[in-house]
C-alpha positions in Angstrom: 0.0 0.0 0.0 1.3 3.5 -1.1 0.5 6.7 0.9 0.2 10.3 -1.2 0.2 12.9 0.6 -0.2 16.4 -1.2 1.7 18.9 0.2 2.1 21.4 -2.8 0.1 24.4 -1.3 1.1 27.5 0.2 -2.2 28.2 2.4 -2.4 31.9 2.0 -5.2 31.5 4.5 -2.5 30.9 7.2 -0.8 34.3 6.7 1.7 35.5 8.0 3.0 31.7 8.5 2.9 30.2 5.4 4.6 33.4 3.9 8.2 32.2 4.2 7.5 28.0 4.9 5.0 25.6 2.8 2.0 25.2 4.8 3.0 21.7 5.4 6.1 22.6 7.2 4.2 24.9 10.2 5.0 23.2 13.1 3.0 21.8 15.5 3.8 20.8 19.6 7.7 21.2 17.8 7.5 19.2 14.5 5.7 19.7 11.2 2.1 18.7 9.9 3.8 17.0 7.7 5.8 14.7 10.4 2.6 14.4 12.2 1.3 12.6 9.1 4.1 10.1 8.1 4.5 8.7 11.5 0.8 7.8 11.7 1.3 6.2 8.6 4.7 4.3 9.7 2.5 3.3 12.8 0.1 1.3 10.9 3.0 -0.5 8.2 2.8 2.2 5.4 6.2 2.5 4.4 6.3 3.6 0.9 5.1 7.7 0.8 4.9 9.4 -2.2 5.1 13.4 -1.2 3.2 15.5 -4.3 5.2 19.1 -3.8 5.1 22.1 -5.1 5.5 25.9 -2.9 9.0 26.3 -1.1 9.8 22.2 -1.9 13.0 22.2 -0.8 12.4 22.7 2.5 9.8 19.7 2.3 12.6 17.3 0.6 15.9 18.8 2.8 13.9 17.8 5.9 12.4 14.3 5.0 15.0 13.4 2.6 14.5 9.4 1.8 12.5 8.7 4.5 15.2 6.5 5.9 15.1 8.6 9.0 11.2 7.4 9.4 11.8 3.6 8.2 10.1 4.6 5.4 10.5 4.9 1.5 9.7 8.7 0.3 9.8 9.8 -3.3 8.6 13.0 -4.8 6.4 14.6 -7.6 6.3 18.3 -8.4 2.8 20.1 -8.8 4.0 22.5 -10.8 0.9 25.2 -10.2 -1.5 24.7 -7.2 -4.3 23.6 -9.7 -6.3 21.8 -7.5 -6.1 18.4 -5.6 -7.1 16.1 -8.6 -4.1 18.1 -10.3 -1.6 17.4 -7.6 -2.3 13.6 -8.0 -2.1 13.4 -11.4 1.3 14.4 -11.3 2.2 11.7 -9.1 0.2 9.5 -11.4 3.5 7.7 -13.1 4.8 6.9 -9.2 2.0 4.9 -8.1 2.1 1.2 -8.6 -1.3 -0.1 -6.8 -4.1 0.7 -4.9 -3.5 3.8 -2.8 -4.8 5.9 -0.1 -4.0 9.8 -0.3 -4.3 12.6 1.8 -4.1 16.2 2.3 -0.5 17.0 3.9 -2.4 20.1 6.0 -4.5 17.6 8.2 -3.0 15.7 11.3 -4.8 12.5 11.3 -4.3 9.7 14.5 -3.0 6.1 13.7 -6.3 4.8 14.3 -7.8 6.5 11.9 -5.3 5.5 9.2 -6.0 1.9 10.8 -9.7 2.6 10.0 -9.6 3.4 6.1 -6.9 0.1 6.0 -9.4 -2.0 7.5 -12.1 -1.3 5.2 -10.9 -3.6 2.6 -10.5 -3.8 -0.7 -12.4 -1.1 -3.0 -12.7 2.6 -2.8 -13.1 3.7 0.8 -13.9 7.7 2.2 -12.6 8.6 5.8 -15.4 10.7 7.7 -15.7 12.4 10.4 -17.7 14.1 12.6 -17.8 18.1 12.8 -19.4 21.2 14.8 -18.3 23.7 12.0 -19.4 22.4 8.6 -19.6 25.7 6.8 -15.5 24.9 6.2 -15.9 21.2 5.3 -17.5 18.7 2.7 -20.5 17.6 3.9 -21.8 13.7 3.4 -24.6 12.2 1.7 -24.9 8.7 2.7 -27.1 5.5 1.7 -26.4 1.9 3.0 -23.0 2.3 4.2 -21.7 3.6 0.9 -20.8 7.7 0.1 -23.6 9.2 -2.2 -22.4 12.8 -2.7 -20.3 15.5 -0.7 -21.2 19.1 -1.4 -18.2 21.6 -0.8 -19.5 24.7 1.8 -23.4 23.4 2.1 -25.6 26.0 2.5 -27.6 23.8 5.5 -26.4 20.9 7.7 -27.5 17.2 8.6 -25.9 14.8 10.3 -22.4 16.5 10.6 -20.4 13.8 8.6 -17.9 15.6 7.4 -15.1 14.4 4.4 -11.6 14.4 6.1 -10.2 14.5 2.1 -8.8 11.0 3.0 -9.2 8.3 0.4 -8.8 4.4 -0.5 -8.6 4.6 -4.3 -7.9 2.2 -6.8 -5.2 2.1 -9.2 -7.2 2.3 -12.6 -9.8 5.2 -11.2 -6.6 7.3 -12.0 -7.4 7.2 -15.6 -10.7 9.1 -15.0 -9.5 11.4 -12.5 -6.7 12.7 -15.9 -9.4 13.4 -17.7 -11.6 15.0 -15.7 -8.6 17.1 -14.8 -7.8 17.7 -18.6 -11.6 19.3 -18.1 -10.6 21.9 -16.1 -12.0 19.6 -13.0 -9.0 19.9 -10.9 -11.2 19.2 -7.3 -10.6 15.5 -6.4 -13.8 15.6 -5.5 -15.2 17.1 -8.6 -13.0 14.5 -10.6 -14.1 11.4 -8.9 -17.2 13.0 -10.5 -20.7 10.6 -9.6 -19.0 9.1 -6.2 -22.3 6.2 -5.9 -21.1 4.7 -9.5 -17.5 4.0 -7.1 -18.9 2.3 -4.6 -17.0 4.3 -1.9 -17.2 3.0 1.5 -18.3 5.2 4.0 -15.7 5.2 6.8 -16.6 7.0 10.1 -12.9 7.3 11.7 -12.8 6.6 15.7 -9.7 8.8 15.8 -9.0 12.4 15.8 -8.5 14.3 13.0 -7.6 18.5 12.7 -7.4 20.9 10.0 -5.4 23.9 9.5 -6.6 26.8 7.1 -6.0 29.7 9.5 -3.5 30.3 12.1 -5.2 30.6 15.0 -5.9 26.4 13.8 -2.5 26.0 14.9 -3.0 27.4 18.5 -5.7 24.8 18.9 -4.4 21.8 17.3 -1.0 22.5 19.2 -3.0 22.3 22.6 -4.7 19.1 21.2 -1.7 17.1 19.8 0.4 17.6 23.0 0.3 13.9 23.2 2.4 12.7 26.0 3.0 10.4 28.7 4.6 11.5 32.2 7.6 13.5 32.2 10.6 13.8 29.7 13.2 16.4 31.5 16.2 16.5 29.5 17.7 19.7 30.5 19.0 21.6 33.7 16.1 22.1 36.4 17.1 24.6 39.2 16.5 24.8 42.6 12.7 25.6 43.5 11.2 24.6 40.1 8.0 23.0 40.1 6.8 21.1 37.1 3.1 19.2 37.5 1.9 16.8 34.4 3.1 15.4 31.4 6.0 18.1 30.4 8.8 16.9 27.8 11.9 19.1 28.3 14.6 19.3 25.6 18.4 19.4 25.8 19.9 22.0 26.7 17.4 24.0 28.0 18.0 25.7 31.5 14.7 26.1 33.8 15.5 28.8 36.4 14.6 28.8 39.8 11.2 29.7 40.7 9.6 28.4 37.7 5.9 26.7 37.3 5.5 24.6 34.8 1.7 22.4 34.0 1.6 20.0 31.8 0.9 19.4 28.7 3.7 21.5 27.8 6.3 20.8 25.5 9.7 22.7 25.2 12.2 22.1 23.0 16.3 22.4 23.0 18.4 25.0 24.3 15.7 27.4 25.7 16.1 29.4 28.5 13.4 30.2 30.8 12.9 32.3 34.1 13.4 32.6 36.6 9.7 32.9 38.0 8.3 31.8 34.6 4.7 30.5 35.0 4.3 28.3 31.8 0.2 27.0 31.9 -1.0 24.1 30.2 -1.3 23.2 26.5 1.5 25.6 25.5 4.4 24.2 23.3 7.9 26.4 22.6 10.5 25.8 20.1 14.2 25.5 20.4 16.3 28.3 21.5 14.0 30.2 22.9 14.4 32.9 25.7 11.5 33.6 28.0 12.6 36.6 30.3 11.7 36.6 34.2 8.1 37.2 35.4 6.5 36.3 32.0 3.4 34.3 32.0 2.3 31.7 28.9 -0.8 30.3 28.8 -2.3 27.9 25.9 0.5 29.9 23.3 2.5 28.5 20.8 6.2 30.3 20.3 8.4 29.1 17.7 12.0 28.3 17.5 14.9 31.3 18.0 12.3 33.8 19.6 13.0 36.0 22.9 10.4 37.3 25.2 11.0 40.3 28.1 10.3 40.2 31.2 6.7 40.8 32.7 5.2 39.9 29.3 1.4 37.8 28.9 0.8 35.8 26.2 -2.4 33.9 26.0 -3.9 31.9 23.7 -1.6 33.7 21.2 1.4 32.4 18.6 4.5 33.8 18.3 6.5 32.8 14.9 9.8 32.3 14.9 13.1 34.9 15.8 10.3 37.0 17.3 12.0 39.4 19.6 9.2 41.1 21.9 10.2 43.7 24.9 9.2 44.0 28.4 5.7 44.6 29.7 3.7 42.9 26.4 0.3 41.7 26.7 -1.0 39.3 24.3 -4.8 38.0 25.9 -7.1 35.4 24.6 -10.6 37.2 24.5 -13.7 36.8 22.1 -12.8 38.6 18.8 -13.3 38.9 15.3 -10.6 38.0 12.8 -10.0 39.4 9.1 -8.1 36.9 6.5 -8.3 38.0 3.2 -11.2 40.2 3.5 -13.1 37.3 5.4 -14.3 38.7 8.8 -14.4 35.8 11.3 -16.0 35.0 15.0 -13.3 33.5 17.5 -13.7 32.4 21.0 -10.7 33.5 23.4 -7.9 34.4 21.1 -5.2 36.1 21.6 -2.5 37.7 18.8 -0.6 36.2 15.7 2.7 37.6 15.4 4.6 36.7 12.2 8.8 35.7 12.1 11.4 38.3 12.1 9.1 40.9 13.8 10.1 43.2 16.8 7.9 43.6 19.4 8.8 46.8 21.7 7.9 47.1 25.6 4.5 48.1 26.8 2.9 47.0 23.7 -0.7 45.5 23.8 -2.3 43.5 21.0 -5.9 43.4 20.9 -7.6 40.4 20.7 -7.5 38.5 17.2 -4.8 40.6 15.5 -2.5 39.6 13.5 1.5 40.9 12.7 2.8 40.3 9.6 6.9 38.9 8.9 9.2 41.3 9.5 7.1 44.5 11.3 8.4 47.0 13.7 6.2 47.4 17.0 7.5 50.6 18.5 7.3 50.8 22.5 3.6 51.5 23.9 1.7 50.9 20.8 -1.6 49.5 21.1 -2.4 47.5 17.8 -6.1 46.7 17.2 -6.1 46.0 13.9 -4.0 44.0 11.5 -0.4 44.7 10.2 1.0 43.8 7.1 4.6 42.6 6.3 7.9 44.4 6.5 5.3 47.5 8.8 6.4 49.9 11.2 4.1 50.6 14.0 4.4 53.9 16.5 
Protein backbone atom coordinates (compact mmCIF):
# COMPACT_ATOMS: atom_id res chain seq x y z
CA UNK A 1 0.00 0.00 0.00
CA UNK A 2 1.30 3.54 -1.13
CA UNK A 3 0.45 6.72 0.92
CA UNK A 4 0.20 10.31 -1.18
CA UNK A 5 0.16 12.90 0.58
CA UNK A 6 -0.21 16.44 -1.15
CA UNK A 7 1.74 18.94 0.22
CA UNK A 8 2.13 21.45 -2.84
CA UNK A 9 0.10 24.40 -1.31
CA UNK A 10 1.12 27.53 0.21
CA UNK A 11 -2.15 28.24 2.44
CA UNK A 12 -2.40 31.91 1.96
CA UNK A 13 -5.20 31.54 4.54
CA UNK A 14 -2.51 30.91 7.16
CA UNK A 15 -0.85 34.29 6.73
CA UNK A 16 1.65 35.49 8.04
CA UNK A 17 2.97 31.73 8.51
CA UNK A 18 2.92 30.18 5.38
CA UNK A 19 4.63 33.39 3.95
CA UNK A 20 8.20 32.19 4.22
CA UNK A 21 7.52 28.01 4.95
CA UNK A 22 5.02 25.59 2.76
CA UNK A 23 2.05 25.24 4.81
CA UNK A 24 2.99 21.74 5.38
CA UNK A 25 6.14 22.65 7.19
CA UNK A 26 4.20 24.88 10.19
CA UNK A 27 5.02 23.17 13.13
CA UNK A 28 3.01 21.80 15.54
CA UNK A 29 3.76 20.78 19.61
CA UNK A 30 7.69 21.15 17.77
CA UNK A 31 7.55 19.17 14.54
CA UNK A 32 5.73 19.73 11.16
CA UNK A 33 2.12 18.69 9.94
CA UNK A 34 3.81 17.00 7.73
CA UNK A 35 5.81 14.65 10.40
CA UNK A 36 2.64 14.37 12.23
CA UNK A 37 1.31 12.56 9.12
CA UNK A 38 4.07 10.06 8.14
CA UNK A 39 4.49 8.73 11.48
CA UNK A 40 0.79 7.82 11.66
CA UNK A 41 1.31 6.25 8.61
CA UNK A 42 4.67 4.26 9.75
CA UNK A 43 2.53 3.34 12.83
CA UNK A 44 0.12 1.27 10.88
CA UNK A 45 3.01 -0.52 8.21
CA UNK A 46 2.81 2.20 5.41
CA UNK A 47 6.25 2.47 4.42
CA UNK A 48 6.29 3.57 0.93
CA UNK A 49 5.09 7.73 0.83
CA UNK A 50 4.94 9.43 -2.17
CA UNK A 51 5.10 13.44 -1.23
CA UNK A 52 3.24 15.53 -4.34
CA UNK A 53 5.19 19.12 -3.84
CA UNK A 54 5.11 22.06 -5.15
CA UNK A 55 5.47 25.93 -2.94
CA UNK A 56 8.96 26.25 -1.10
CA UNK A 57 9.79 22.16 -1.86
CA UNK A 58 13.02 22.24 -0.82
CA UNK A 59 12.38 22.70 2.51
CA UNK A 60 9.76 19.72 2.27
CA UNK A 61 12.64 17.25 0.58
CA UNK A 62 15.86 18.84 2.77
CA UNK A 63 13.91 17.84 5.86
CA UNK A 64 12.42 14.31 5.00
CA UNK A 65 14.98 13.37 2.60
CA UNK A 66 14.50 9.42 1.78
CA UNK A 67 12.50 8.70 4.46
CA UNK A 68 15.22 6.50 5.94
CA UNK A 69 15.11 8.58 8.97
CA UNK A 70 11.21 7.45 9.39
CA UNK A 71 11.85 3.64 8.16
CA UNK A 72 10.14 4.62 5.36
CA UNK A 73 10.55 4.94 1.51
CA UNK A 74 9.66 8.69 0.27
CA UNK A 75 9.79 9.79 -3.25
CA UNK A 76 8.63 12.97 -4.80
CA UNK A 77 6.44 14.63 -7.55
CA UNK A 78 6.28 18.33 -8.36
CA UNK A 79 2.76 20.05 -8.81
CA UNK A 80 4.05 22.53 -10.82
CA UNK A 81 0.93 25.16 -10.20
CA UNK A 82 -1.51 24.72 -7.22
CA UNK A 83 -4.34 23.63 -9.67
CA UNK A 84 -6.26 21.76 -7.52
CA UNK A 85 -6.13 18.38 -5.59
CA UNK A 86 -7.13 16.11 -8.56
CA UNK A 87 -4.09 18.13 -10.28
CA UNK A 88 -1.56 17.38 -7.60
CA UNK A 89 -2.32 13.60 -8.01
CA UNK A 90 -2.12 13.38 -11.39
CA UNK A 91 1.32 14.40 -11.30
CA UNK A 92 2.23 11.67 -9.06
CA UNK A 93 0.17 9.54 -11.37
CA UNK A 94 3.51 7.69 -13.09
CA UNK A 95 4.78 6.94 -9.21
CA UNK A 96 1.98 4.89 -8.05
CA UNK A 97 2.06 1.15 -8.56
CA UNK A 98 -1.34 -0.08 -6.85
CA UNK A 99 -4.14 0.70 -4.86
CA UNK A 100 -3.50 3.83 -2.84
CA UNK A 101 -4.83 5.85 -0.05
CA UNK A 102 -4.03 9.82 -0.33
CA UNK A 103 -4.34 12.60 1.83
CA UNK A 104 -4.09 16.20 2.31
CA UNK A 105 -0.48 17.04 3.90
CA UNK A 106 -2.42 20.10 6.02
CA UNK A 107 -4.54 17.65 8.21
CA UNK A 108 -2.96 15.72 11.27
CA UNK A 109 -4.80 12.47 11.33
CA UNK A 110 -4.26 9.73 14.48
CA UNK A 111 -3.02 6.14 13.66
CA UNK A 112 -6.25 4.83 14.27
CA UNK A 113 -7.77 6.49 11.88
CA UNK A 114 -5.34 5.50 9.25
CA UNK A 115 -6.04 1.90 10.76
CA UNK A 116 -9.71 2.58 10.02
CA UNK A 117 -9.58 3.41 6.12
CA UNK A 118 -6.93 0.05 6.00
CA UNK A 119 -9.37 -2.02 7.52
CA UNK A 120 -12.12 -1.29 5.17
CA UNK A 121 -10.86 -3.55 2.58
CA UNK A 122 -10.49 -3.78 -0.73
CA UNK A 123 -12.37 -1.11 -3.00
CA UNK A 124 -12.67 2.63 -2.80
CA UNK A 125 -13.14 3.74 0.76
CA UNK A 126 -13.88 7.66 2.23
CA UNK A 127 -12.59 8.59 5.76
CA UNK A 128 -15.36 10.74 7.67
CA UNK A 129 -15.67 12.44 10.44
CA UNK A 130 -17.72 14.09 12.56
CA UNK A 131 -17.84 18.07 12.77
CA UNK A 132 -19.41 21.22 14.78
CA UNK A 133 -18.31 23.68 11.95
CA UNK A 134 -19.42 22.40 8.58
CA UNK A 135 -19.61 25.67 6.75
CA UNK A 136 -15.47 24.91 6.15
CA UNK A 137 -15.87 21.23 5.32
CA UNK A 138 -17.47 18.65 2.65
CA UNK A 139 -20.50 17.64 3.90
CA UNK A 140 -21.76 13.74 3.44
CA UNK A 141 -24.55 12.21 1.73
CA UNK A 142 -24.86 8.71 2.68
CA UNK A 143 -27.11 5.46 1.68
CA UNK A 144 -26.44 1.94 2.98
CA UNK A 145 -23.02 2.34 4.19
CA UNK A 146 -21.71 3.63 0.90
CA UNK A 147 -20.84 7.68 0.08
CA UNK A 148 -23.57 9.19 -2.19
CA UNK A 149 -22.43 12.79 -2.65
CA UNK A 150 -20.30 15.47 -0.70
CA UNK A 151 -21.16 19.06 -1.35
CA UNK A 152 -18.24 21.57 -0.77
CA UNK A 153 -19.46 24.68 1.84
CA UNK A 154 -23.39 23.43 2.09
CA UNK A 155 -25.62 26.02 2.54
CA UNK A 156 -27.60 23.80 5.49
CA UNK A 157 -26.42 20.93 7.68
CA UNK A 158 -27.46 17.18 8.60
CA UNK A 159 -25.86 14.77 10.27
CA UNK A 160 -22.43 16.45 10.58
CA UNK A 161 -20.39 13.81 8.57
CA UNK A 162 -17.94 15.57 7.41
CA UNK A 163 -15.11 14.38 4.37
CA UNK A 164 -11.57 14.37 6.06
CA UNK A 165 -10.19 14.47 2.11
CA UNK A 166 -8.76 10.99 2.97
CA UNK A 167 -9.23 8.27 0.39
CA UNK A 168 -8.84 4.41 -0.51
CA UNK A 169 -8.57 4.58 -4.27
CA UNK A 170 -7.89 2.21 -6.79
CA UNK A 171 -5.23 2.14 -9.15
CA UNK A 172 -7.20 2.32 -12.55
CA UNK A 173 -9.82 5.23 -11.24
CA UNK A 174 -6.58 7.34 -11.98
CA UNK A 175 -7.38 7.20 -15.55
CA UNK A 176 -10.71 9.07 -14.98
CA UNK A 177 -9.54 11.38 -12.49
CA UNK A 178 -6.65 12.71 -15.87
CA UNK A 179 -9.37 13.38 -17.71
CA UNK A 180 -11.61 15.03 -15.75
CA UNK A 181 -8.63 17.09 -14.81
CA UNK A 182 -7.82 17.69 -18.59
CA UNK A 183 -11.60 19.25 -18.08
CA UNK A 184 -10.59 21.90 -16.09
CA UNK A 185 -12.02 19.62 -13.02
CA UNK A 186 -8.96 19.91 -10.88
CA UNK A 187 -11.23 19.25 -7.30
CA UNK A 188 -10.63 15.54 -6.36
CA UNK A 189 -13.82 15.59 -5.50
CA UNK A 190 -15.21 17.05 -8.65
CA UNK A 191 -13.02 14.47 -10.61
CA UNK A 192 -14.11 11.44 -8.90
CA UNK A 193 -17.17 13.01 -10.53
CA UNK A 194 -20.73 10.55 -9.56
CA UNK A 195 -19.01 9.09 -6.20
CA UNK A 196 -22.31 6.17 -5.94
CA UNK A 197 -21.11 4.74 -9.52
CA UNK A 198 -17.47 4.04 -7.10
CA UNK A 199 -18.92 2.29 -4.62
CA UNK A 200 -16.97 4.28 -1.92
CA UNK A 201 -17.23 3.01 1.49
CA UNK A 202 -18.25 5.20 3.97
CA UNK A 203 -15.71 5.19 6.84
CA UNK A 204 -16.55 7.04 10.07
CA UNK A 205 -12.94 7.32 11.67
CA UNK A 206 -12.83 6.61 15.68
CA UNK A 207 -9.66 8.82 15.77
CA UNK A 208 -8.97 12.40 15.83
CA UNK A 209 -8.47 14.33 12.98
CA UNK A 210 -7.65 18.49 12.69
CA UNK A 211 -7.44 20.93 10.03
CA UNK A 212 -5.40 23.94 9.48
CA UNK A 213 -6.61 26.77 7.09
CA UNK A 214 -6.02 29.66 9.49
CA UNK A 215 -3.54 30.33 12.12
CA UNK A 216 -5.17 30.62 14.98
CA UNK A 217 -5.90 26.41 13.85
CA UNK A 218 -2.50 26.02 14.92
CA UNK A 219 -2.98 27.37 18.45
CA UNK A 220 -5.70 24.78 18.90
CA UNK A 221 -4.35 21.79 17.35
CA UNK A 222 -1.02 22.55 19.22
CA UNK A 223 -3.01 22.35 22.57
CA UNK A 224 -4.72 19.09 21.25
CA UNK A 225 -1.68 17.08 19.75
CA UNK A 226 0.36 17.56 22.99
CA UNK A 227 0.32 13.91 23.23
CA UNK A 228 2.43 12.72 26.01
CA UNK A 229 2.95 10.39 28.72
CA UNK A 230 4.62 11.51 32.23
CA UNK A 231 7.57 13.52 32.20
CA UNK A 232 10.61 13.81 29.74
CA UNK A 233 13.24 16.37 31.49
CA UNK A 234 16.18 16.48 29.51
CA UNK A 235 17.69 19.74 30.51
CA UNK A 236 18.95 21.58 33.68
CA UNK A 237 16.10 22.10 36.39
CA UNK A 238 17.11 24.59 39.18
CA UNK A 239 16.49 24.80 42.62
CA UNK A 240 12.70 25.63 43.50
CA UNK A 241 11.18 24.60 40.12
CA UNK A 242 8.02 23.02 40.10
CA UNK A 243 6.84 21.07 37.08
CA UNK A 244 3.06 19.23 37.49
CA UNK A 245 1.88 16.83 34.44
CA UNK A 246 3.06 15.38 31.37
CA UNK A 247 5.97 18.08 30.35
CA UNK A 248 8.82 16.94 27.77
CA UNK A 249 11.94 19.07 28.28
CA UNK A 250 14.61 19.33 25.63
CA UNK A 251 18.40 19.43 25.78
CA UNK A 252 19.94 22.01 26.67
CA UNK A 253 17.43 23.97 27.99
CA UNK A 254 17.95 25.67 31.50
CA UNK A 255 14.65 26.07 33.78
CA UNK A 256 15.46 28.78 36.41
CA UNK A 257 14.65 28.76 39.85
CA UNK A 258 11.20 29.72 40.65
CA UNK A 259 9.55 28.40 37.73
CA UNK A 260 5.92 26.73 37.34
CA UNK A 261 5.49 24.56 34.83
CA UNK A 262 1.70 22.38 34.02
CA UNK A 263 1.58 19.98 31.78
CA UNK A 264 0.94 19.40 28.73
CA UNK A 265 3.68 21.49 27.81
CA UNK A 266 6.25 20.79 25.51
CA UNK A 267 9.67 22.73 25.16
CA UNK A 268 12.17 22.12 22.96
CA UNK A 269 16.28 22.36 22.98
CA UNK A 270 18.37 25.05 24.33
CA UNK A 271 15.70 27.38 25.74
CA UNK A 272 16.08 29.37 28.54
CA UNK A 273 13.43 30.24 30.85
CA UNK A 274 12.87 32.29 34.13
CA UNK A 275 13.42 32.58 36.57
CA UNK A 276 9.74 32.92 37.96
CA UNK A 277 8.30 31.84 34.61
CA UNK A 278 4.66 30.47 34.96
CA UNK A 279 4.32 28.32 31.77
CA UNK A 280 0.20 27.03 31.87
CA UNK A 281 -1.00 24.13 30.17
CA UNK A 282 -1.33 23.22 26.49
CA UNK A 283 1.55 25.58 25.55
CA UNK A 284 4.42 24.21 23.27
CA UNK A 285 7.91 26.44 22.60
CA UNK A 286 10.51 25.84 20.07
CA UNK A 287 14.19 25.49 20.37
CA UNK A 288 16.33 28.34 21.51
CA UNK A 289 13.96 30.15 22.88
CA UNK A 290 14.36 32.86 25.74
CA UNK A 291 11.55 33.59 28.05
CA UNK A 292 12.62 36.57 30.26
CA UNK A 293 11.72 36.64 34.23
CA UNK A 294 8.07 37.23 35.35
CA UNK A 295 6.45 36.32 32.01
CA UNK A 296 3.43 34.34 32.03
CA UNK A 297 2.33 31.69 28.87
CA UNK A 298 -0.80 30.28 28.82
CA UNK A 299 -2.31 27.86 25.95
CA UNK A 300 0.52 29.90 23.32
CA UNK A 301 2.55 28.55 20.81
CA UNK A 302 6.23 30.26 20.34
CA UNK A 303 8.40 29.14 17.68
CA UNK A 304 12.03 28.31 17.52
CA UNK A 305 14.91 31.35 18.00
CA UNK A 306 12.32 33.78 19.56
CA UNK A 307 13.00 35.99 22.90
CA UNK A 308 10.36 37.27 25.23
CA UNK A 309 10.97 40.28 28.08
CA UNK A 310 10.28 40.20 31.19
CA UNK A 311 6.73 40.81 32.70
CA UNK A 312 5.20 39.89 29.32
CA UNK A 313 1.44 37.83 28.86
CA UNK A 314 0.76 35.75 26.20
CA UNK A 315 -2.43 33.95 26.03
CA UNK A 316 -3.89 31.89 23.66
CA UNK A 317 -1.64 33.69 21.18
CA UNK A 318 1.36 32.42 18.63
CA UNK A 319 4.48 33.77 18.35
CA UNK A 320 6.47 32.77 14.90
CA UNK A 321 9.83 32.28 14.85
CA UNK A 322 13.08 34.91 15.77
CA UNK A 323 10.31 37.01 17.31
CA UNK A 324 11.98 39.45 19.60
CA UNK A 325 9.25 41.07 21.92
CA UNK A 326 10.21 43.70 24.87
CA UNK A 327 9.22 43.95 28.44
CA UNK A 328 5.66 44.57 29.66
CA UNK A 329 3.67 42.92 26.37
CA UNK A 330 0.27 41.73 26.68
CA UNK A 331 -0.99 39.29 24.30
CA UNK A 332 -4.78 38.03 25.89
CA UNK A 333 -7.12 35.37 24.63
CA UNK A 334 -10.61 37.19 24.49
CA UNK A 335 -13.73 36.78 22.06
CA UNK A 336 -12.83 38.61 18.82
CA UNK A 337 -13.27 38.90 15.27
CA UNK A 338 -10.60 38.05 12.83
CA UNK A 339 -10.00 39.42 9.13
CA UNK A 340 -8.07 36.87 6.49
CA UNK A 341 -8.29 38.00 3.19
CA UNK A 342 -11.20 40.22 3.53
CA UNK A 343 -13.09 37.29 5.44
CA UNK A 344 -14.28 38.67 8.76
CA UNK A 345 -14.40 35.75 11.26
CA UNK A 346 -16.00 35.04 14.95
CA UNK A 347 -13.29 33.54 17.47
CA UNK A 348 -13.66 32.40 20.99
CA UNK A 349 -10.74 33.52 23.36
CA UNK A 350 -7.94 34.41 21.07
CA UNK A 351 -5.17 36.14 21.56
CA UNK A 352 -2.54 37.71 18.78
CA UNK A 353 -0.59 36.23 15.69
CA UNK A 354 2.75 37.61 15.40
CA UNK A 355 4.56 36.70 12.23
CA UNK A 356 8.78 35.71 12.07
CA UNK A 357 11.44 38.26 12.09
CA UNK A 358 9.07 40.94 13.76
CA UNK A 359 10.15 43.17 16.77
CA UNK A 360 7.93 43.60 19.39
CA UNK A 361 8.80 46.82 21.69
CA UNK A 362 7.90 47.12 25.58
CA UNK A 363 4.47 48.10 26.83
CA UNK A 364 2.93 47.01 23.74
CA UNK A 365 -0.67 45.48 23.77
CA UNK A 366 -2.34 43.55 21.03
CA UNK A 367 -5.95 43.44 20.91
CA UNK A 368 -7.59 40.40 20.72
CA UNK A 369 -7.49 38.45 17.24
CA UNK A 370 -4.77 40.63 15.48
CA UNK A 371 -2.45 39.62 13.47
CA UNK A 372 1.45 40.90 12.74
CA UNK A 373 2.83 40.27 9.57
CA UNK A 374 6.87 38.91 8.89
CA UNK A 375 9.25 41.27 9.45
CA UNK A 376 7.12 44.51 11.29
CA UNK A 377 8.45 46.95 13.74
CA UNK A 378 6.22 47.37 16.98
CA UNK A 379 7.51 50.56 18.54
CA UNK A 380 7.33 50.78 22.52
CA UNK A 381 3.62 51.45 23.89
CA UNK A 382 1.66 50.87 20.76
CA UNK A 383 -1.64 49.47 21.12
CA UNK A 384 -2.37 47.46 17.84
CA UNK A 385 -6.14 46.71 17.16
CA UNK A 386 -6.14 46.00 13.94
CA UNK A 387 -4.03 44.00 11.54
CA UNK A 388 -0.37 44.72 10.22
CA UNK A 389 0.97 43.84 7.13
CA UNK A 390 4.59 42.56 6.32
CA UNK A 391 7.91 44.42 6.55
CA UNK A 392 5.34 47.50 8.77
CA UNK A 393 6.36 49.88 11.24
CA UNK A 394 4.10 50.59 14.01
CA UNK A 395 4.37 53.92 16.46
Amino acid sequence: MQAIILAAGQGTRLWPLSELRPKVMIPIGNKPILEHIVESLVKNGINEIIMVVGYRRGMVQAYFGDGSEYGVSISYAVQSKPLGTAHALVAAQGLIKDDFIILPGDNIISPEGIRDILEAGPGNSALLTRSLTPPKYGAVEMVDGLVKNIIEKPATWGSGIISTGIFRLQRHILTTIAQEVSRGNTSLVDALGELSSLSMKAIITTGYWYDVVYPWDVIEMSSHSINIDGQEINGILESNVSIRGPVRIGEGTRIRSGCNIEGPVIIGKGCDIGPNVVISPASSIGDNVTISPFCHISASVIMSGSNLGSHAYLGRSLVDSNVRIGPHFCSAGGDCQCCVQSELISLKNMGAVIGSNSTIGGGVNLKPGIIIGNGCSIHDGAKVIENVRDQSEVY
